[in-house]
N, C-alpha and C positions, 0 to 999 in steps of 0.2 A: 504494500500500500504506500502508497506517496505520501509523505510526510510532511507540510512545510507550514508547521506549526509553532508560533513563539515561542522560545522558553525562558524562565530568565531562573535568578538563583537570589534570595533574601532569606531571611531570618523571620519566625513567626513573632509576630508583635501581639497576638489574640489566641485562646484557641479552648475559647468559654461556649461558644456556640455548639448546637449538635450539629455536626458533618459539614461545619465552616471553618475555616481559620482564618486569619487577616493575617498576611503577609508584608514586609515594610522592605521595600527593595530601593536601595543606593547605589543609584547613580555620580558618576564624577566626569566633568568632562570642559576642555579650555575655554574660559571666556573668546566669542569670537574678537572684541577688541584688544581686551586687556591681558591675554593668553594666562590666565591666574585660572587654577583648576577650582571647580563650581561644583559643590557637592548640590545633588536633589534626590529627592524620597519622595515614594508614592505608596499608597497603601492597597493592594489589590484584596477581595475577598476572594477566596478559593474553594472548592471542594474539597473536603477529606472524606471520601466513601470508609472507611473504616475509624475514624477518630483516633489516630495513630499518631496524629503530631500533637506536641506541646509547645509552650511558651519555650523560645529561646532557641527552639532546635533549628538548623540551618536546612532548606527544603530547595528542591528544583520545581518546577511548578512550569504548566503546558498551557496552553492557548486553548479551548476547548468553545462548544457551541453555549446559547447562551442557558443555565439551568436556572436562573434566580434572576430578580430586577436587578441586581448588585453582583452576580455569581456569570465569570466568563472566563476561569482557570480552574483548574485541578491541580492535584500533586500528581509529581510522576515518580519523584522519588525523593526521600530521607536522605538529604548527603552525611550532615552531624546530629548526632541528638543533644540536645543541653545538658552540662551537668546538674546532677543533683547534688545540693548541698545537706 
């Protein structure tokens, strides 16, 4: 199957929902004038079909059709999990 699906890689900022999580993805990239690197953050909500992530843990996350007013990613995979303290 042809795959040409976004993906990107953040840290879960949420993940109090059932079968949602809020992901917070940081970006960094040159000012076009001032060429000074520009940090920005976005918060996408995501699918979790299994309720598998937690706060903190670092996730890959897909481009997916739309399943919720707010819901237009899924995870695809757990890269880190958070530590427990």
């Amino acid at each position: 199957m042809d795959n040409n699906r976004k993906e990107l890689s953040g840290l879960v900022h949420s993940a109090s929902m059932d079968k949602t999580i809020v992901v917070n993805i940081v970006r960094s990239f040159p000012h076009p004038m001032y060429k000074k690197y520009v940090k920005f953050s976005k918060k996408y909500y995501v699918h979790d079909e299994k309720n598998s992530c937690e706060k903190g843990d670092s996730v890959l996350i897909e481009e997916s059709k739309p399943l919720s007013k707010l819901k237009r990613w899924r995870v695809k995979k757990i890269l880190k999990k958070a530590v427990k303290i």
